[in-house]
N, CA, C and O atoms as CSV, one atom per row, in Angstrom:
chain,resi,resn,atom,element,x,y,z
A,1,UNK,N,N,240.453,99.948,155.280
A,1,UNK,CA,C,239.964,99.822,156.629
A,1,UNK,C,C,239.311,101.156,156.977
A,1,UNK,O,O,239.891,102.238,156.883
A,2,UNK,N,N,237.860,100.958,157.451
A,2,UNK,CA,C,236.889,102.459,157.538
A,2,UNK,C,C,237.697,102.835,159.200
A,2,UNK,O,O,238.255,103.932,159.212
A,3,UNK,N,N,237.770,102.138,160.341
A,3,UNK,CA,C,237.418,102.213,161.110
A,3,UNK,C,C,238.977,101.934,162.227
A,3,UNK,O,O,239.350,100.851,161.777
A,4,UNK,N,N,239.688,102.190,163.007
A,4,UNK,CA,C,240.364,101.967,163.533
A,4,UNK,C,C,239.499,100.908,164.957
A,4,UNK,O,O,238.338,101.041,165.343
A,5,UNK,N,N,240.632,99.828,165.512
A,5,UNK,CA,C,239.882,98.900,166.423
A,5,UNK,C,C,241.057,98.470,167.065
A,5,UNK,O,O,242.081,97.987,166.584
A,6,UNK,N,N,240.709,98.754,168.371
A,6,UNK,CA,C,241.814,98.219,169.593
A,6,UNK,C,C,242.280,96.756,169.095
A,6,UNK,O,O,241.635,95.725,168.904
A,7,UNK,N,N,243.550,97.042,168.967
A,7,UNK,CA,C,244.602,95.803,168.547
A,7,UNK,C,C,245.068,95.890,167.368
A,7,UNK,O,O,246.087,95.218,167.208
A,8,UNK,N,N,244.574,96.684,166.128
A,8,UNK,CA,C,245.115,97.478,165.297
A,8,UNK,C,C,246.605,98.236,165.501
A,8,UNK,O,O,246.771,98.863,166.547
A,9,UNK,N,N,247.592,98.185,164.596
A,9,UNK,CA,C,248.998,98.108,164.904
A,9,UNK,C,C,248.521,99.777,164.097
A,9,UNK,O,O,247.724,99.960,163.178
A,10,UNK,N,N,249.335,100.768,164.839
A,10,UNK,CA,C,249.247,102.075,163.813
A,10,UNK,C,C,250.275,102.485,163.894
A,10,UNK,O,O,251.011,102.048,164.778
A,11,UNK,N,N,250.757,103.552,162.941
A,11,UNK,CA,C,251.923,104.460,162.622
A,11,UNK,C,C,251.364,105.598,162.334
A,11,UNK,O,O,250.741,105.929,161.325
A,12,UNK,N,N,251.791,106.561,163.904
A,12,UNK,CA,C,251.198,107.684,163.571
A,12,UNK,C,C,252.419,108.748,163.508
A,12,UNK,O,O,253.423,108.465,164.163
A,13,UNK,N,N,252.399,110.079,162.685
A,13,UNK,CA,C,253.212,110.890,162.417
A,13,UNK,C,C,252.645,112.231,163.017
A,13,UNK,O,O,251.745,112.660,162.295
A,14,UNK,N,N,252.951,113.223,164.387
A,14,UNK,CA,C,252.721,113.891,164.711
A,14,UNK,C,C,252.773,115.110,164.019
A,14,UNK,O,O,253.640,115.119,163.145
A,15,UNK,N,N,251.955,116.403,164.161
A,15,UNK,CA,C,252.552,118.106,163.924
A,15,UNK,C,C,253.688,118.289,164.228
A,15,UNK,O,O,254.290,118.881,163.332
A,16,UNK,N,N,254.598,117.941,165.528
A,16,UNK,CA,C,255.599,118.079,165.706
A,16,UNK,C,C,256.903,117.505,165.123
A,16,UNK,O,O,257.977,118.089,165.259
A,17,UNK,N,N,256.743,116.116,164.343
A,17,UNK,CA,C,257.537,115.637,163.659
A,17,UNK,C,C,257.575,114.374,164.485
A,17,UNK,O,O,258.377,113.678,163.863
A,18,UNK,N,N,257.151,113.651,165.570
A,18,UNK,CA,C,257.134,112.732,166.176
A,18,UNK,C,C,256.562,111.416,165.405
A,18,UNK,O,O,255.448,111.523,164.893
A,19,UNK,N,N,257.125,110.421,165.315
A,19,UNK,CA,C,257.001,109.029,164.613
A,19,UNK,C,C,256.352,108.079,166.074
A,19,UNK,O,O,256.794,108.178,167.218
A,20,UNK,N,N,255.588,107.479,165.773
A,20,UNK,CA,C,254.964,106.116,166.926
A,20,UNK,C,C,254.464,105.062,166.337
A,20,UNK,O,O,253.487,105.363,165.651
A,21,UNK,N,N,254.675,104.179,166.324
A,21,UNK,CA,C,254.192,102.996,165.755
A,21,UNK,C,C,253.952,101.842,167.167
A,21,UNK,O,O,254.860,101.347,167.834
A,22,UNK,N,N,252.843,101.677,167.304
A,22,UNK,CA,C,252.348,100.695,168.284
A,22,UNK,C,C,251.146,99.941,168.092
A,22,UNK,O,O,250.467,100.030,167.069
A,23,UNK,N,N,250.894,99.246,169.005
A,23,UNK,CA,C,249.257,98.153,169.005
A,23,UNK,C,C,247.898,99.108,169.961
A,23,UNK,O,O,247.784,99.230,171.180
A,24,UNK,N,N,247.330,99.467,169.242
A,24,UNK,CA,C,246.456,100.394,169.854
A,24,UNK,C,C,245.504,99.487,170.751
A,24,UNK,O,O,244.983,98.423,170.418
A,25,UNK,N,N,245.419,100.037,171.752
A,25,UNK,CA,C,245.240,99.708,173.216
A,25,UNK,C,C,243.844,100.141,173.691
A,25,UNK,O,O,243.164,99.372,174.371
A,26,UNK,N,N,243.410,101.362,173.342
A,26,UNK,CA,C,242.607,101.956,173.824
A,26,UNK,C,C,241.973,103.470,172.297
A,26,UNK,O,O,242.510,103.839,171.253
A,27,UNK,N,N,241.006,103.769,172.814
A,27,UNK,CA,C,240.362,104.743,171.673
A,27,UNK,C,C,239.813,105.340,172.717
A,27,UNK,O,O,239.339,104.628,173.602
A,28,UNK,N,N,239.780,106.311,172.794
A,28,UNK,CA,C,238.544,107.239,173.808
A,28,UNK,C,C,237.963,108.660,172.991
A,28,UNK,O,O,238.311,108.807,171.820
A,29,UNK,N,N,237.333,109.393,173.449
A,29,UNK,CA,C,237.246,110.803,172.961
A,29,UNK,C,C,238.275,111.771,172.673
A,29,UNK,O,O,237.908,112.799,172.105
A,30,UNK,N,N,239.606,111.623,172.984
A,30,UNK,CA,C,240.271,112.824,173.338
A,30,UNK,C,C,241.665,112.011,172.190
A,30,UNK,O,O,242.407,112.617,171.416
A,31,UNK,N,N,241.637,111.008,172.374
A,31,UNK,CA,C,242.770,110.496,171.524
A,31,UNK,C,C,242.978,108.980,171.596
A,31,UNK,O,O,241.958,108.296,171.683
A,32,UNK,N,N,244.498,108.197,171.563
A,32,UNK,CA,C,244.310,106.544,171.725
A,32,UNK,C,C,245.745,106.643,172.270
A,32,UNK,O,O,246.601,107.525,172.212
A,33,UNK,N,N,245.698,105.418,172.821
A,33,UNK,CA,C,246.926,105.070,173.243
A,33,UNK,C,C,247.266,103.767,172.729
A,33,UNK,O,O,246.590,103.221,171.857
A,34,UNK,N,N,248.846,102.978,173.521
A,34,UNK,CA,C,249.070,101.947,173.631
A,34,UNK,C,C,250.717,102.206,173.909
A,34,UNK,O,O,251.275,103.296,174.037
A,35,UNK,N,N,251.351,100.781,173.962
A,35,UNK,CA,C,252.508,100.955,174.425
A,35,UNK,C,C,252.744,102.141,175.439
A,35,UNK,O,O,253.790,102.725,175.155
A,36,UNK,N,N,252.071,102.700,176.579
A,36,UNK,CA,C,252.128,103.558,177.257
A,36,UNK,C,C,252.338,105.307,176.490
A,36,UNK,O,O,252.639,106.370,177.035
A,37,UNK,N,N,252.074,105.031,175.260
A,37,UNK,CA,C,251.728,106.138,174.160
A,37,UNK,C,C,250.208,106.493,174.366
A,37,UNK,O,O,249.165,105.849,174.481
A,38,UNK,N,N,250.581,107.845,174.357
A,38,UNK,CA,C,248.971,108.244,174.432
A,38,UNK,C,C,249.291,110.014,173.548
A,38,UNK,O,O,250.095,110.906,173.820
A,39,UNK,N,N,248.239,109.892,172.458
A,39,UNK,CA,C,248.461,110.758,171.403
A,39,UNK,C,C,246.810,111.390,171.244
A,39,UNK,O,O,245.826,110.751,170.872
A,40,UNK,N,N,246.872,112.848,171.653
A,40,UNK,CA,C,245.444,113.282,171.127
A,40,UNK,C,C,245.114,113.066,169.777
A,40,UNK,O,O,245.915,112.573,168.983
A,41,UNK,N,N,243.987,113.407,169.484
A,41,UNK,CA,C,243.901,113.405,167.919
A,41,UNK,C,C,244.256,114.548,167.328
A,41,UNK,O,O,244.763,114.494,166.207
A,42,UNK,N,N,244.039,115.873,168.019
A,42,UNK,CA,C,244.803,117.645,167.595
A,42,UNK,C,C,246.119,117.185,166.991
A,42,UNK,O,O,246.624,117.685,165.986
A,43,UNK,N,N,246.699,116.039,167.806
A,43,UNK,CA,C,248.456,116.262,167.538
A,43,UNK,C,C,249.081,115.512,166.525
A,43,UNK,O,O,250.295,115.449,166.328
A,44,UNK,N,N,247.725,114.650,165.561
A,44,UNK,CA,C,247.651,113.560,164.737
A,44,UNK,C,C,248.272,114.715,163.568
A,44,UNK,O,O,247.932,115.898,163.550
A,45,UNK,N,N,249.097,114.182,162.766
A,45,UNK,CA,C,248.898,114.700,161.464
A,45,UNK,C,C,248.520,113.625,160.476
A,45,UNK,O,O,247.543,113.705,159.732
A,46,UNK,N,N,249.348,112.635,160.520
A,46,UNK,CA,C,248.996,110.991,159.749
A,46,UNK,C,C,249.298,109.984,160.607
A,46,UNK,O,O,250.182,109.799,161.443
A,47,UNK,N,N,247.958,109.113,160.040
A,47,UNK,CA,C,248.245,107.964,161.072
A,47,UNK,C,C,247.972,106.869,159.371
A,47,UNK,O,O,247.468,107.194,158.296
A,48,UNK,N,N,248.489,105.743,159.777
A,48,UNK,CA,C,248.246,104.200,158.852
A,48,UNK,C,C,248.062,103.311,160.439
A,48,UNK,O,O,248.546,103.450,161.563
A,49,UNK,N,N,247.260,102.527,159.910
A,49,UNK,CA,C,246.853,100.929,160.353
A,49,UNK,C,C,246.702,100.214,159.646
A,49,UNK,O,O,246.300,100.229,158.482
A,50,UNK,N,N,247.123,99.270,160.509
A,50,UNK,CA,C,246.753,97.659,159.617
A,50,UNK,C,C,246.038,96.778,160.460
A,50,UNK,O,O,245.700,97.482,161.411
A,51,UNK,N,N,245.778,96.065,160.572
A,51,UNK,CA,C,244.906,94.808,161.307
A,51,UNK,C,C,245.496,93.271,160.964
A,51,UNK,O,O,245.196,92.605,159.974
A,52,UNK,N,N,246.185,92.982,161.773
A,52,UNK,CA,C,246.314,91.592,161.513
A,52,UNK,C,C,245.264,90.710,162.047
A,52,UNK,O,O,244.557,90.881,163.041
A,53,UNK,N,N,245.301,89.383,160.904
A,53,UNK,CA,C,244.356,88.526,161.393
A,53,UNK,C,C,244.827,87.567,162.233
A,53,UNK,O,O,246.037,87.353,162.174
A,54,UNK,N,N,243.973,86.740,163.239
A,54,UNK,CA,C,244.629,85.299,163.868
A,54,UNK,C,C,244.396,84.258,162.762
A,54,UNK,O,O,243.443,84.141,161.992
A,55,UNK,N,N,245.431,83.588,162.879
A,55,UNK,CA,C,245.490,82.506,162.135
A,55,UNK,C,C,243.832,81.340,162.102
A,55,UNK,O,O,243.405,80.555,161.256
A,56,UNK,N,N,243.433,81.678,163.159
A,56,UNK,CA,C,242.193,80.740,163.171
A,56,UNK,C,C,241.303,81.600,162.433
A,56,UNK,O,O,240.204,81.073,162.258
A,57,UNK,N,N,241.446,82.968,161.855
A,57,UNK,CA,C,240.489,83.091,161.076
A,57,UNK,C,C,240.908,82.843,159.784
A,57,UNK,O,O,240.017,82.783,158.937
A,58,UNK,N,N,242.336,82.646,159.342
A,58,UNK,CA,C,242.651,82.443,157.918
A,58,UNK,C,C,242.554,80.719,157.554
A,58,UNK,O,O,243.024,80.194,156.544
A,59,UNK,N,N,241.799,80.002,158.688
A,59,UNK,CA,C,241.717,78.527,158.616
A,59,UNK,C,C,240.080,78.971,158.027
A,59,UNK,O,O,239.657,78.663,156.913
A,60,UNK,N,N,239.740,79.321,158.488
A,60,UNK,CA,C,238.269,79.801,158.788
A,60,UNK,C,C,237.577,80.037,157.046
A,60,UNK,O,O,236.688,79.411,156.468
A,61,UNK,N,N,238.391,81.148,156.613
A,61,UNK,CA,C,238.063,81.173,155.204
A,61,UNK,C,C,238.549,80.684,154.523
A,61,UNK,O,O,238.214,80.978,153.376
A,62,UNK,N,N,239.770,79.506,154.684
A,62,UNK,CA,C,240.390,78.904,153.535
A,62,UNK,C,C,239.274,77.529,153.655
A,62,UNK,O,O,239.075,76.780,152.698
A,63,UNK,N,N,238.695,77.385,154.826
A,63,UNK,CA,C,237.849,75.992,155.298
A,63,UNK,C,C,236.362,76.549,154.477
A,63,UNK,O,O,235.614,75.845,153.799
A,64,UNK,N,N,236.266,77.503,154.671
A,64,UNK,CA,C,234.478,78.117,153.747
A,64,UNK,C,C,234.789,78.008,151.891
A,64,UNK,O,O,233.926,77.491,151.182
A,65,UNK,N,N,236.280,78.633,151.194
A,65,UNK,CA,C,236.574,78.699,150.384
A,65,UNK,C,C,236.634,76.716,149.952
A,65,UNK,O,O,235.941,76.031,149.199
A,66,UNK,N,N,237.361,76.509,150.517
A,66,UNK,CA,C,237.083,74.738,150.123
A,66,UNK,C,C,235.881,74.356,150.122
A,66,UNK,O,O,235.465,73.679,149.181
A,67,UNK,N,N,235.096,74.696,151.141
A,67,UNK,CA,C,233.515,74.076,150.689
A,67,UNK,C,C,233.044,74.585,149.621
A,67,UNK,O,O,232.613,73.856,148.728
A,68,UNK,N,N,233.043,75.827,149.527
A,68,UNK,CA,C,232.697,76.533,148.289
A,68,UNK,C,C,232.372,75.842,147.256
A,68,UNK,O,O,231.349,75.507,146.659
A,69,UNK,N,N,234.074,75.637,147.149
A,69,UNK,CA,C,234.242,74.923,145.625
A,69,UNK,C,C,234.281,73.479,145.382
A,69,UNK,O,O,234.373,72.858,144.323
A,70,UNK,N,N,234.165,72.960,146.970
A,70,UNK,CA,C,233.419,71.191,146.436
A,70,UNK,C,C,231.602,71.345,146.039
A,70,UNK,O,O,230.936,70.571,145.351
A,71,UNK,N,N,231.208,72.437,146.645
A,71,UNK,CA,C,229.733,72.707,146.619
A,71,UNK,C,C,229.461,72.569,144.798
A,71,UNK,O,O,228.972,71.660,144.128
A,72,UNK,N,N,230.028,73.915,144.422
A,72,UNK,CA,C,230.380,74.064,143.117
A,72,UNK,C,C,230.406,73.039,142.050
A,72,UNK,O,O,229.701,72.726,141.092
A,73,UNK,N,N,231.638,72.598,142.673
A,73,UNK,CA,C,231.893,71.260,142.046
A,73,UNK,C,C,230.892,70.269,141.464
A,73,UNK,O,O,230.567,69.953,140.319
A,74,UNK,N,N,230.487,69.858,142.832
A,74,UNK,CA,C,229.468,68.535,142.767
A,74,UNK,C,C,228.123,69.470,141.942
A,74,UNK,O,O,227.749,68.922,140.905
A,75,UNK,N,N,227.561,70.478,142.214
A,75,UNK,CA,C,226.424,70.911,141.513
A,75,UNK,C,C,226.533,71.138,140.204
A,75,UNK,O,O,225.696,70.714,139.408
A,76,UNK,N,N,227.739,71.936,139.798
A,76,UNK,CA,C,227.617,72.738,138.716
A,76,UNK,C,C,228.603,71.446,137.398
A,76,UNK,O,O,228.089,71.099,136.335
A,77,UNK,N,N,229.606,71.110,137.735
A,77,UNK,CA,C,230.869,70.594,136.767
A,77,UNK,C,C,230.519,69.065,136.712
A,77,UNK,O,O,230.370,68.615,135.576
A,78,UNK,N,N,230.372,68.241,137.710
A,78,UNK,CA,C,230.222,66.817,137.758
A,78,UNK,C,C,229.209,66.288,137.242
A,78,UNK,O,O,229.257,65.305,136.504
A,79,UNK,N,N,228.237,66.857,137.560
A,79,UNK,CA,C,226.993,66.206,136.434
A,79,UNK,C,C,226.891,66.314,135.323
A,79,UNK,O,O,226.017,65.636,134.783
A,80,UNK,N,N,227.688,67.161,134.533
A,80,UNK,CA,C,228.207,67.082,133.215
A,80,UNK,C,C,229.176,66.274,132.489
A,80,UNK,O,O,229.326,65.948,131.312
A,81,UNK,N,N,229.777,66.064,133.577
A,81,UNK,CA,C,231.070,64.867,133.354
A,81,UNK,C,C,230.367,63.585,133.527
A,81,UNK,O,O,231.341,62.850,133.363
A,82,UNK,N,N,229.350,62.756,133.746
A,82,UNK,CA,C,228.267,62.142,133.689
A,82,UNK,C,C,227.597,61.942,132.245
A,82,UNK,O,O,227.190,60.841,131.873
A,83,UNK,N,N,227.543,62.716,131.725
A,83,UNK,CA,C,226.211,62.746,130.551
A,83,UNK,C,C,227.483,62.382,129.311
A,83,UNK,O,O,228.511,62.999,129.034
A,84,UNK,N,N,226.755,60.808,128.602
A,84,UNK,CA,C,227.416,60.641,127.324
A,84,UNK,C,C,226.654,61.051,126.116
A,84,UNK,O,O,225.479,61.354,125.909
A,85,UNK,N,N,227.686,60.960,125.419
A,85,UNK,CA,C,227.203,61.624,123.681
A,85,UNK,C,C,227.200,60.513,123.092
A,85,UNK,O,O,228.105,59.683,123.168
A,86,UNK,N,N,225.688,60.353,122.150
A,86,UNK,CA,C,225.439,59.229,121.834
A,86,UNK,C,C,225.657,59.240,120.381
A,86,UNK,O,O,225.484,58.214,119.723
């Protein structure tokens, strides 16, 4: 992930030794918040994110991935299964 994006879950580890793990809320110039956490970026030492998806997008590509491969299918495999050896 290049890019951090409001609703992104992060775990950030401060200079001071401070642990936060929340749903980022906000990004501005100076730092991000959420859960009423608000962390400059100076005070960042490590941060991780992840991004969860909504389920309507994992319908989304399992529904493109099935066409895919009926597309596939019918063009590439079936018309071969067609042709006899004489």
């Amino acid at each position: 992930m290049a890019t951090l994006e409001v609703g992104d879950v992060v775990k950030i580890s401060t200079r001071s030794g401070e642990a936060y793990e929340f749903v980022l809320e906000s990004i501005g110039e100076s730092g991000m918040s959420g859960a009423g956490i608000t962390v400059t970026y100076d005070q960042i030492d490590r941060i991780e994110a992840t991004r969860k998806t909504s389920s309507g997008d994992v319908v989304k590509v399992l529904g493109a991935s099935a066409a895919l491969a009926a597309i596939i299918y019918y063009l590439l495999i079936a018309p071969w299964q067609r042709l006899t050896l004489l």
